[in-house]
Z-matrix of the N, CA and C atoms (Angstrom, degrees):
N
C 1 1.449
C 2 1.527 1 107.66
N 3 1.063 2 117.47 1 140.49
C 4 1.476 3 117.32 2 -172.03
C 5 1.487 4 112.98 3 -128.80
N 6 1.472 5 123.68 4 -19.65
C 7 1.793 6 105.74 5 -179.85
C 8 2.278 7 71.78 6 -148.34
N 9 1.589 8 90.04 7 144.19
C 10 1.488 9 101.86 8 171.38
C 11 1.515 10 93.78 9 -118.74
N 12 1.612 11 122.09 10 135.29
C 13 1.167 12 116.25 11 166.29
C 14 1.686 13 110.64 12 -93.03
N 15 1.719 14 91.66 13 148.11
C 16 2.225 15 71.07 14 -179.76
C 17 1.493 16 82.69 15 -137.78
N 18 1.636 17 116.51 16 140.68
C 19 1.022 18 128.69 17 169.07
C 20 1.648 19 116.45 18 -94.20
N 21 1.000 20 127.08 19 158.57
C 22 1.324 21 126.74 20 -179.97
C 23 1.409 22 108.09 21 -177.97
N 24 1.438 23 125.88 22 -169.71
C 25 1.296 24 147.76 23 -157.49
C 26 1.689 25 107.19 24 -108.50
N 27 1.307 26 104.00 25 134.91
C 28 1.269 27 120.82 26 -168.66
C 29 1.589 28 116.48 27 -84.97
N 30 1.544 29 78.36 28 -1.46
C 31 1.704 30 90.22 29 -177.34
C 32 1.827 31 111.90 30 -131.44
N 33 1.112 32 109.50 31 134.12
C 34 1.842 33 103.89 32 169.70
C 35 1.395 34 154.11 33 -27.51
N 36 1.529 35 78.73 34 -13.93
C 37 1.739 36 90.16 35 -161.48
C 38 1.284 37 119.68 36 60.24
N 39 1.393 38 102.87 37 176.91
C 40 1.687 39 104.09 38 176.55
C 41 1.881 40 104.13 39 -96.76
N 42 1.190 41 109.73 40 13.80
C 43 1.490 42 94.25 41 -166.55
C 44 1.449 43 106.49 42 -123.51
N 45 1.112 44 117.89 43 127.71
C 46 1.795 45 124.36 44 -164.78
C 47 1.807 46 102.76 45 -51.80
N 48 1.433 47 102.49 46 -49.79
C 49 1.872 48 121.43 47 -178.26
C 50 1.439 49 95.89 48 -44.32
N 51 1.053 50 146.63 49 -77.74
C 52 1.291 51 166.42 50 -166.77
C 53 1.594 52 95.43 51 -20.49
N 54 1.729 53 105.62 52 -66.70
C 55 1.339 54 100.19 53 -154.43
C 56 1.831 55 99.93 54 -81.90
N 57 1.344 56 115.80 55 -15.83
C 58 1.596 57 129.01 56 -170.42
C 59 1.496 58 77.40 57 -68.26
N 60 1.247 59 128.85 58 -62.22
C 61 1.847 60 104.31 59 -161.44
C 62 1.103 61 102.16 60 -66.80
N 63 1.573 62 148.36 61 -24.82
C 64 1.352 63 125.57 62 171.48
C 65 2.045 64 111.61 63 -50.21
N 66 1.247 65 83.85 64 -49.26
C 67 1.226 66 83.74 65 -168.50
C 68 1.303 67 114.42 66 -57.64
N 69 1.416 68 123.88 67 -51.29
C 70 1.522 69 117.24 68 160.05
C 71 1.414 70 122.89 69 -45.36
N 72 1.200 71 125.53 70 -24.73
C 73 1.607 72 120.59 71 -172.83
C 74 1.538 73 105.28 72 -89.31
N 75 1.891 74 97.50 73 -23.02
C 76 1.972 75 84.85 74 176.59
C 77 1.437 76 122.89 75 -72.75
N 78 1.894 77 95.37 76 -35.38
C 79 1.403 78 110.35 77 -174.11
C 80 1.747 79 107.79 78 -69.28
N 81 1.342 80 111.76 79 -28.42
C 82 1.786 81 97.44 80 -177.18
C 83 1.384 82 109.20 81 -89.27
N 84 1.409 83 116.04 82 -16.40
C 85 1.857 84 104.58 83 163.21
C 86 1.123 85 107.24 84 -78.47
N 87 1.110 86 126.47 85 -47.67
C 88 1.676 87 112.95 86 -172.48
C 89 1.993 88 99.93 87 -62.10
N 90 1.068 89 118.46 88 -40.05
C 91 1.944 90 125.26 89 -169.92
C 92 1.909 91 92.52 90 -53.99
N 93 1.600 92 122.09 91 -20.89
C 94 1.239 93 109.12 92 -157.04
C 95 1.730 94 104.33 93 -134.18
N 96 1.645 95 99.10 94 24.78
C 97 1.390 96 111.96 95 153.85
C 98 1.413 97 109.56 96 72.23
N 99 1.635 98 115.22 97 29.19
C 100 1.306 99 121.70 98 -168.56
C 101 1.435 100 106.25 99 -121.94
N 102 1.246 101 106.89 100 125.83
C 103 1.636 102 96.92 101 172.48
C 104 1.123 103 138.47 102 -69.89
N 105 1.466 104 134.13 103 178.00
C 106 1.497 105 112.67 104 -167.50
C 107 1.563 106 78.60 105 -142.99
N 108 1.594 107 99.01 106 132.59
C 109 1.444 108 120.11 107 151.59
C 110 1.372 109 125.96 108 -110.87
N 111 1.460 110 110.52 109 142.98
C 112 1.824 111 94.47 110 -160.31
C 113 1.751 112 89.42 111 -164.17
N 114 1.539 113 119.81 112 -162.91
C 115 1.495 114 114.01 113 -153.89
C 116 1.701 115 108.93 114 -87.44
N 117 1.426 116 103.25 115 -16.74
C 118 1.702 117 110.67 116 -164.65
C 119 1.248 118 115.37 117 113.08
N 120 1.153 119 131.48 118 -25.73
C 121 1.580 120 140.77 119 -151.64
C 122 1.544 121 109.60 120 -79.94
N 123 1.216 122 113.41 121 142.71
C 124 1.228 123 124.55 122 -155.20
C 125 1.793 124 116.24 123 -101.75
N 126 1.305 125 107.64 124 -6.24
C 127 1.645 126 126.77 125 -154.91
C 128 1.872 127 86.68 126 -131.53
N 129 1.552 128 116.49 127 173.12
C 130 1.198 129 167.84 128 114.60
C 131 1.605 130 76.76 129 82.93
N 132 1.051 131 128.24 130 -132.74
C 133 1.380 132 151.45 131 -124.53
C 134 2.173 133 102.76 132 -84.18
N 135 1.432 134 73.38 133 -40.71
C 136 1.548 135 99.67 134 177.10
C 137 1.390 136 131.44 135 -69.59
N 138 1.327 137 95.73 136 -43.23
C 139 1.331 138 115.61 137 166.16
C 140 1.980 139 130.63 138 -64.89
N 141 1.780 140 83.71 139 -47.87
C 142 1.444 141 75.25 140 167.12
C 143 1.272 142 121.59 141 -95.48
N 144 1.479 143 121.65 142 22.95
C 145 1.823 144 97.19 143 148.90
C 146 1.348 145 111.20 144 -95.43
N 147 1.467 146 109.08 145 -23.24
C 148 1.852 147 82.39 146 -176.16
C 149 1.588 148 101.24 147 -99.36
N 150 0.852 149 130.81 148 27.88
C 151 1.972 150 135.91 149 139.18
C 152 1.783 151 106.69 150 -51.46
N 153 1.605 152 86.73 151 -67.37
C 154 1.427 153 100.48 152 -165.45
C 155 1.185 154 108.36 153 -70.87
N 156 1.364 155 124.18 154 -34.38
C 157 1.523 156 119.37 155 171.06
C 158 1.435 157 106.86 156 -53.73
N 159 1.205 158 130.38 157 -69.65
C 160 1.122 159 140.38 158 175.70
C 161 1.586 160 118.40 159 -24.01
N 162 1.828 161 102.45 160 -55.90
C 163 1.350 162 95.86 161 -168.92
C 164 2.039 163 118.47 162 -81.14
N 165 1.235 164 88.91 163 0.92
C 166 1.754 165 113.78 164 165.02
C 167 1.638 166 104.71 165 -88.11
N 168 1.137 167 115.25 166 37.32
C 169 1.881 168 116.79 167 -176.51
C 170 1.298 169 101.80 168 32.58
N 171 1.477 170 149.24 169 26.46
C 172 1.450 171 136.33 170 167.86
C 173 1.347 172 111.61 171 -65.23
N 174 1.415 173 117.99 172 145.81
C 175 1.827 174 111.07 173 136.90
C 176 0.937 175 151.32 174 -57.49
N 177 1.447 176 145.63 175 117.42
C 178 1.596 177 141.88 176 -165.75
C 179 1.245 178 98.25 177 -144.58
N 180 1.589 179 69.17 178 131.86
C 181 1.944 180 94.57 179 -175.47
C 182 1.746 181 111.61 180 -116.08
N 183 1.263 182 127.15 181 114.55
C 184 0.919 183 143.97 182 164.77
C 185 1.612 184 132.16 183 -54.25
N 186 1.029 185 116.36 184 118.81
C 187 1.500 186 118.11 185 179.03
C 188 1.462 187 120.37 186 -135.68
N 189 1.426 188 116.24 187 92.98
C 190 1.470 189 125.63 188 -173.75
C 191 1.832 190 116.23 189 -132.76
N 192 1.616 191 99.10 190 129.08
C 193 1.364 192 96.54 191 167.83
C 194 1.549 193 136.79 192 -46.08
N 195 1.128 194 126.95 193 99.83
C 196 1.396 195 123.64 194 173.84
C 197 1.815 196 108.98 195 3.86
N 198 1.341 197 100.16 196 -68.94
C 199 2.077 198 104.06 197 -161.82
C 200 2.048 199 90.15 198 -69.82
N 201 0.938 200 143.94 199 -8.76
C 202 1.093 201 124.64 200 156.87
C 203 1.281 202 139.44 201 -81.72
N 204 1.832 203 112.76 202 -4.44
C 205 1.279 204 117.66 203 156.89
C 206 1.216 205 143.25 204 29.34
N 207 1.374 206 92.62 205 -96.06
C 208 1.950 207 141.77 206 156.55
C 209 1.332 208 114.12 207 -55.79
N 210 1.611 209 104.07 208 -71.81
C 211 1.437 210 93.65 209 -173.93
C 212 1.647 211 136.31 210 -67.59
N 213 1.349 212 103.90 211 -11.64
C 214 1.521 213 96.40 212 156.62
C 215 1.560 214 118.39 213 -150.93
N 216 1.889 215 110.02 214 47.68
C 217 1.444 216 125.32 215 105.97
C 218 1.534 217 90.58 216 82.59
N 219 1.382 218 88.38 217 56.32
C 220 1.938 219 114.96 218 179.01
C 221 1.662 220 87.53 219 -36.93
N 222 1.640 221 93.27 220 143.80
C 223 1.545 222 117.62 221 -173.55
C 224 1.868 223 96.49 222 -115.06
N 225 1.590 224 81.41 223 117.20
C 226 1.854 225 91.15 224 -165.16
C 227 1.408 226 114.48 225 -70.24
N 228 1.559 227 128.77 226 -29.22
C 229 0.848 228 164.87 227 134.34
C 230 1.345 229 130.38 228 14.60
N 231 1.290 230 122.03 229 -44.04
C 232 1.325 231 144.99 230 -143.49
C 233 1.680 232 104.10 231 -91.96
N 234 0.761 233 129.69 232 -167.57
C 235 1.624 234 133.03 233 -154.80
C 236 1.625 235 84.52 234 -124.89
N 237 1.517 236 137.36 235 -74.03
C 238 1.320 237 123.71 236 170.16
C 239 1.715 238 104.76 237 -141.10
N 240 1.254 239 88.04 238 139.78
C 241 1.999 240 106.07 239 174.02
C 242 1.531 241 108.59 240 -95.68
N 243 1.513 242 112.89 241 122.46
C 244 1.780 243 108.06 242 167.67
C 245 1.452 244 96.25 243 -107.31
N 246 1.037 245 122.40 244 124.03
C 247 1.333 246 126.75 245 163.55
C 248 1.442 247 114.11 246 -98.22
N 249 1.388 248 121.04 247 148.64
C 250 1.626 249 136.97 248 -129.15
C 251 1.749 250 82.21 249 -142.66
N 252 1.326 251 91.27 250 175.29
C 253 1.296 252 107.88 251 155.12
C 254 1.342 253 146.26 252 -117.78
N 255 1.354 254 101.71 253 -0.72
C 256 1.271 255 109.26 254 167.14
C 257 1.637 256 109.42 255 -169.90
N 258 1.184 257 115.01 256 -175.76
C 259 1.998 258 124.94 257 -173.44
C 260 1.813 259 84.59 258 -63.24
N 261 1.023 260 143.03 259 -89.20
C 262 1.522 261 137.54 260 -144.17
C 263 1.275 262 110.01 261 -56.28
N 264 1.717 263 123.30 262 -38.56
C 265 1.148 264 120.37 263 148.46
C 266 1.809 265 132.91 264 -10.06
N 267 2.355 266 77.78 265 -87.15
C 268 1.219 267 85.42 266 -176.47
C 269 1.671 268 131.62 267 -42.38
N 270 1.586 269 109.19 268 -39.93
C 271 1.263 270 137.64 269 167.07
C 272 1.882 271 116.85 270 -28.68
N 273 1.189 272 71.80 271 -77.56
C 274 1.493 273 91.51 272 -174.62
C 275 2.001 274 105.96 273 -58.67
N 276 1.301 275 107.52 274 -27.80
C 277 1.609 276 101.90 275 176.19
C 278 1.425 277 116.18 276 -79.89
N 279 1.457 278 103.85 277 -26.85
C 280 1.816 279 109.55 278 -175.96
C 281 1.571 280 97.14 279 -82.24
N 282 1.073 281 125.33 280 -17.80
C 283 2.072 282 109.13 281 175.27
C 284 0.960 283 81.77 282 -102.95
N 285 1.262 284 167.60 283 11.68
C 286 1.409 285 134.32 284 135.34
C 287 1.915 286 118.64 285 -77.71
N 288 0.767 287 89.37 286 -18.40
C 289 1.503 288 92.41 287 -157.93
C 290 2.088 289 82.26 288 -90.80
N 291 1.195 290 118.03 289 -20.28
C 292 1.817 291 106.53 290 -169.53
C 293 1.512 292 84.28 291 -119.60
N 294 1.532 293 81.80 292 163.74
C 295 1.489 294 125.53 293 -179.23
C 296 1.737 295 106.02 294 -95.92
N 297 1.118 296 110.53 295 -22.14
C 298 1.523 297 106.56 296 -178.14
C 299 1.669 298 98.02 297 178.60
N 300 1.461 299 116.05 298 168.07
C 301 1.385 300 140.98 299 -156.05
C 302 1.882 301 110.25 300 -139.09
N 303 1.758 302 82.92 301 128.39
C 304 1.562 303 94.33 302 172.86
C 305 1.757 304 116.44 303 -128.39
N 306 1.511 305 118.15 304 97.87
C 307 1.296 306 70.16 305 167.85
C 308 1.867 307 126.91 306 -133.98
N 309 1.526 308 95.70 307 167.01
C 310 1.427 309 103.89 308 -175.40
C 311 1.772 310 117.09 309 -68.55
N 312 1.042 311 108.45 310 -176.35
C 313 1.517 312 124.15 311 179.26
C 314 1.470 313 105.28 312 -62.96
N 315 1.513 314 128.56 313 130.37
C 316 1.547 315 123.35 314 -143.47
C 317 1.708 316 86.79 315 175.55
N 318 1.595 317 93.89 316 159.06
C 319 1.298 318 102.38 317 -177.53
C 320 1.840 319 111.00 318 -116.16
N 321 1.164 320 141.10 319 -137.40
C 322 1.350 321 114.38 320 -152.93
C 323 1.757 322 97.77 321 -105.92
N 324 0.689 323 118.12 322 8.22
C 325 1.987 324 134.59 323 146.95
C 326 1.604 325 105.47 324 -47.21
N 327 1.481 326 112.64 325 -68.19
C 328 1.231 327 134.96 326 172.85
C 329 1.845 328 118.03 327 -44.46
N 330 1.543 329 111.09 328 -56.24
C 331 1.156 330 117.67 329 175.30
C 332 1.417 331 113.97 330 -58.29
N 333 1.362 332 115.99 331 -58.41
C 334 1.372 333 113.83 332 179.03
C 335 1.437 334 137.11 333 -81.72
N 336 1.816 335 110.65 334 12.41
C 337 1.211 336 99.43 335 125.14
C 338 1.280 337 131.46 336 -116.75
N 339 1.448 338 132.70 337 14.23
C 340 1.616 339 142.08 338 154.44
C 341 1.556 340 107.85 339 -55.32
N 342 1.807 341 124.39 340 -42.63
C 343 1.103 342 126.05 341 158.23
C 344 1.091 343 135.30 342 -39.91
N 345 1.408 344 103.98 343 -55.58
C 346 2.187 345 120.34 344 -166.86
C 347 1.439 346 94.13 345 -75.23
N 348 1.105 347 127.00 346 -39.99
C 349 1.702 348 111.06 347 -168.33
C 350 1.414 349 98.44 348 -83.03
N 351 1.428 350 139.05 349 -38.09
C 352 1.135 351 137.05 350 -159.49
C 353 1.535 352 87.72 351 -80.21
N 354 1.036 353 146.06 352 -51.24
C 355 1.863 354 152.30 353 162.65
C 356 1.848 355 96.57 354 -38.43
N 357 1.044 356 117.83 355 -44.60
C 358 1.596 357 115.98 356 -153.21
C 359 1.499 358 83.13 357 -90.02
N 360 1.573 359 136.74 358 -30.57
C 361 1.255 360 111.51 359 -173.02
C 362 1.862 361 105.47 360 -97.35
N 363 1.004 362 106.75 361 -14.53
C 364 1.688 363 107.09 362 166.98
C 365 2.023 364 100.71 363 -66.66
N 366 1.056 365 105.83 364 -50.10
C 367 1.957 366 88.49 365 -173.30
C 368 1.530 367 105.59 366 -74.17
N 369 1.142 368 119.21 367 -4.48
C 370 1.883 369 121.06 368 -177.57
C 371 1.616 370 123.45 369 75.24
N 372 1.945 371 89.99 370 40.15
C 373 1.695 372 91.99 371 159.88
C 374 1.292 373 108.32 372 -89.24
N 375 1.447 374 133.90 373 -22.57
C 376 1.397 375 106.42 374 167.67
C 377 1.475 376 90.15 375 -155.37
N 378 0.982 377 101.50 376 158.55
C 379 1.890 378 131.46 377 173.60
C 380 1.433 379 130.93 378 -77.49
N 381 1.820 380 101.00 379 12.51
C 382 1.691 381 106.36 380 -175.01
C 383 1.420 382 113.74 381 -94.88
N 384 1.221 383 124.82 382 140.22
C 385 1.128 384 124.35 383 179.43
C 386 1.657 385 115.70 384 -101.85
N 387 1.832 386 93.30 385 155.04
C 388 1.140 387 92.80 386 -161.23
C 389 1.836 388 96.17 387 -118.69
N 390 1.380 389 118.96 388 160.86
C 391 1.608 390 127.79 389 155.37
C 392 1.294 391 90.21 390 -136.68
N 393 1.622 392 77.18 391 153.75
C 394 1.475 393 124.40 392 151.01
C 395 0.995 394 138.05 393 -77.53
N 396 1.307 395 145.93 394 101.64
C 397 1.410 396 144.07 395 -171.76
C 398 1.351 397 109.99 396 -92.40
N 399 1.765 398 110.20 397 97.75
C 400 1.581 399 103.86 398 -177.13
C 401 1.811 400 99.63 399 -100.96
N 402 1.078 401 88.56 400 97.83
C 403 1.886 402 101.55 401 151.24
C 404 0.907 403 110.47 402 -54.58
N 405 1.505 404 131.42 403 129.93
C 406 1.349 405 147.33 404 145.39
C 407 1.418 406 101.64 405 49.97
N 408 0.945 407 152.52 406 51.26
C 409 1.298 408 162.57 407 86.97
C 410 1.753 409 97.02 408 160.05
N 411 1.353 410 132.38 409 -17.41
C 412 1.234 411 133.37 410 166.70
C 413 1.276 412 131.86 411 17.87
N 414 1.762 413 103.47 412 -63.03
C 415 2.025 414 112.48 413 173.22
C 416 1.521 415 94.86 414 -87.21
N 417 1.231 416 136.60 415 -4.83
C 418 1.823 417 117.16 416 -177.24
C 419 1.336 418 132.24 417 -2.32
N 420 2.007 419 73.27 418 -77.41
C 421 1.965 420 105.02 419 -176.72
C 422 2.168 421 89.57 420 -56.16
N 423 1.363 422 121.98 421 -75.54
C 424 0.987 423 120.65 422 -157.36
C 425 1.671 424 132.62 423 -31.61
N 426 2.123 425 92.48 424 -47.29
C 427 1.280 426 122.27 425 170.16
C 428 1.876 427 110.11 426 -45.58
N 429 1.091 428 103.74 427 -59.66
C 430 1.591 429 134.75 428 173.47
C 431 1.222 430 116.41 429 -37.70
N 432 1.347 431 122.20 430 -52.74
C 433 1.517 432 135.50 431 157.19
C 434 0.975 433 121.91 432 -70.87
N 435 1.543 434 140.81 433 -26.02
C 436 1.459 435 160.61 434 145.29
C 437 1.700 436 91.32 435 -11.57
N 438 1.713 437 90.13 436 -87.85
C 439 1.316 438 116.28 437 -172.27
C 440 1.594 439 126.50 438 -59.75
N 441 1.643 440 103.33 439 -6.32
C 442 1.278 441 110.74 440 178.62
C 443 2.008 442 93.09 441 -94.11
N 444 1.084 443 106.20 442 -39.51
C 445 1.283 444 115.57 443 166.29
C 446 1.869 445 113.02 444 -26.67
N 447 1.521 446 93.84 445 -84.82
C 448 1.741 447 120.84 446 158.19
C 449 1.812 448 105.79 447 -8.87
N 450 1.479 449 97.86 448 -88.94
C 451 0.977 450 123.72 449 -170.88
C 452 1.858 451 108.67 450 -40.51
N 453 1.276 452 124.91 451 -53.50
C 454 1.547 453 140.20 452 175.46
C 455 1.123 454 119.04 453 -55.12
N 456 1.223 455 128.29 454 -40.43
C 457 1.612 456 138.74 455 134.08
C 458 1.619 457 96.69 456 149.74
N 459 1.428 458 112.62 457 13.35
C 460 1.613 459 116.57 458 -161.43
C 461 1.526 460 107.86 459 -76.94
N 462 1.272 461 105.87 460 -26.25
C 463 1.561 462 121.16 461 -171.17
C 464 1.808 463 107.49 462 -125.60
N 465 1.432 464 105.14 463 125.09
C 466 1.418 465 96.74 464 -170.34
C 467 1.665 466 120.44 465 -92.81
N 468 1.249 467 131.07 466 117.57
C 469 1.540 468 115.41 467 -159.34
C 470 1.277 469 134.89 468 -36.47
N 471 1.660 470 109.72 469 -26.58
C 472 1.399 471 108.38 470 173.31
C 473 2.127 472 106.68 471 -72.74
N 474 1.375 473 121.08 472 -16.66
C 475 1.492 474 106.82 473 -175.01
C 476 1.582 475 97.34 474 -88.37
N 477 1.539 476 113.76 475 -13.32
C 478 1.728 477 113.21 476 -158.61
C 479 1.842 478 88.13 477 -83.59
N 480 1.465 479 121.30 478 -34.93
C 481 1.777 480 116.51 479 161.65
C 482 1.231 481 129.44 480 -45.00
N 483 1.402 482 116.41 481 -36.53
C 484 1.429 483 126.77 482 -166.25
C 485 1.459 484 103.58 483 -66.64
N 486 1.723 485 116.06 484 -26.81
C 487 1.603 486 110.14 485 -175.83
C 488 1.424 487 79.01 486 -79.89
N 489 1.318 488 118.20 487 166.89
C 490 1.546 489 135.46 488 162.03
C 491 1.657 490 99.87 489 -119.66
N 492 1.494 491 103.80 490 161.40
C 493 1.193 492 101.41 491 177.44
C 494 1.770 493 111.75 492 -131.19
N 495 1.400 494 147.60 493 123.06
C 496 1.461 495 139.09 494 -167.72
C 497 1.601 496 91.86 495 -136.16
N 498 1.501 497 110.93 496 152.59
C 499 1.001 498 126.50 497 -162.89
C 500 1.761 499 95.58 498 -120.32
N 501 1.438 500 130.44 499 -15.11
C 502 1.130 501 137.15 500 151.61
C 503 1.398 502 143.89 501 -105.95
N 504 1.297 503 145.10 502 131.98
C 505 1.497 504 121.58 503 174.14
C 506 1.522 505 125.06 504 -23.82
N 507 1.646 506 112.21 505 -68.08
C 508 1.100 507 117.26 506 -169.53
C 509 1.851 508 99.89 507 -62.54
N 510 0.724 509 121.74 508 -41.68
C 511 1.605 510 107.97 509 167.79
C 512 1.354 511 134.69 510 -61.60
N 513 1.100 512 113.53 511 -8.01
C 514 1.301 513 133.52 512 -161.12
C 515 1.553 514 94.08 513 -101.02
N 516 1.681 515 107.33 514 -53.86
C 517 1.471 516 98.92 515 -170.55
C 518 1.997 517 98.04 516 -80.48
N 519 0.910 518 115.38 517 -36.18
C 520 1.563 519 110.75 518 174.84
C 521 1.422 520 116.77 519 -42.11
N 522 1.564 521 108.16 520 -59.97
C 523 1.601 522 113.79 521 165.91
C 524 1.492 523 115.15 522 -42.64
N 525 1.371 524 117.55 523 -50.88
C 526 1.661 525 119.81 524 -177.48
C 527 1.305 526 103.15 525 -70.61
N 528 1.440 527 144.91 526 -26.63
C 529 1.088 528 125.79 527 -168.12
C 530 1.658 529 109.53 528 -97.67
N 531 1.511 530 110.34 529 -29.26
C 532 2.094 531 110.06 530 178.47
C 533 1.906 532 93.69 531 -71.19
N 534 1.533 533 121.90 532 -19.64
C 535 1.563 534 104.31 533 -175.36
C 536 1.574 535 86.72 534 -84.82
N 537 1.320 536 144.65 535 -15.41
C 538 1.496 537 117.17 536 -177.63
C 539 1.637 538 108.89 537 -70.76
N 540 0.997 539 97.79 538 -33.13
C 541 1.944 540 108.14 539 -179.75
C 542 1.503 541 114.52 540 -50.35
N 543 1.277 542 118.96 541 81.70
C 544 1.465 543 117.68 542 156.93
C 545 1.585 544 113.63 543 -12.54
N 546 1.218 545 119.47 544 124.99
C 547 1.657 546 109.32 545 173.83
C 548 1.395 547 100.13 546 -87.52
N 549 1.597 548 103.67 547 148.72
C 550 1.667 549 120.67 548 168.96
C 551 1.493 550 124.85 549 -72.71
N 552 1.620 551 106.74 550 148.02
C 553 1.726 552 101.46 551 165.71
C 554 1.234 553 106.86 552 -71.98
N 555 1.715 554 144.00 553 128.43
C 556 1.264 555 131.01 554 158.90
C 557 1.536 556 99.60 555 179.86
């Protein structure tokens, strides 16, 4: 695996844990020579993984719409910025550009692209897998509805697997990296 994209929140949250697993998730992709693709953003959730990526000598590559600039306070920082022109853009450049998807505690920025790729790899535009990193109980409600999803017949159990779910960084990226592994005949 060579670049993990991780989506997340442009903002801190109110909860100290939140932004500590960014920071652990930047520092153990960058500790394992993997790049990190993520929104560009320079503040809250966003910021501290590619800090921490960064301050682990990793690469981070930035991908932000031009008109968001400002609003979430381009991080100068970064190893290289592609700027896009818009959210479907940006989208569509970060699953190309990764091998697989993590994302952190984030607000509905976050959902809708944890959604589209997890949607784009259920119709078979691409084969990357994605987790969820629920901090301190964060995806619960979401997980919960997932499975209420499951359960209703709306979601079929083998696509409701494909999300993964880790309650830590280092699990999170472990989980993303044994689902990149083709399984063997034997």
């Amino acid at each position: 695996m060579k670049r993990i994209c991780v989506f997340c929140g442009s903002r801190a949250g109110r909860t100290a844990s939140w932004r500590n697993a960014a920071t652990a998730l930047g520092t153990a992709i960058a500790a394992r020579g993997i790049e990190l693709v993520y929104g560009g953003g320079g503040r809250g959730m966003m910021g501290a993984v590619a800090d921490a990526a960064l301050a682990a000598d990793g690469r981070v590559i930035g991908v932000i719409p031009r008109d968001l600039f400002l609003r979430e306070h381009l991080h100068k920082g970064i190893t290289e910025l592609r700027a896009v022109e818009g959210m479907l853009e940006r989208k569509s450049l970060m699953a190309s550009l990764s091998d697989g998807f993590i994302s952190l505690p984030g607000g509905i920025g976050t959902m809708d692209e944890l959604f589209e790729m997890w949607t784009w790899a259920q119709l078979g535009i691409h084969d990357k897998p994605s987790v969820l990193l629920n901090i301190d109980g964060y995806y619960d409600a979401l997980i919960a509805f997932l499975d209420h999803m499951t359960d209703a017949g709306y979601l079929e159990p083998h696509q409701r697997v494909q999300l993964r779910v880790a309650t830590s960084a280092d699990d999170a990226l472990q989980d993303l990296l044994q689902a990149a592994v083709p399984p063997t005949d034997g």
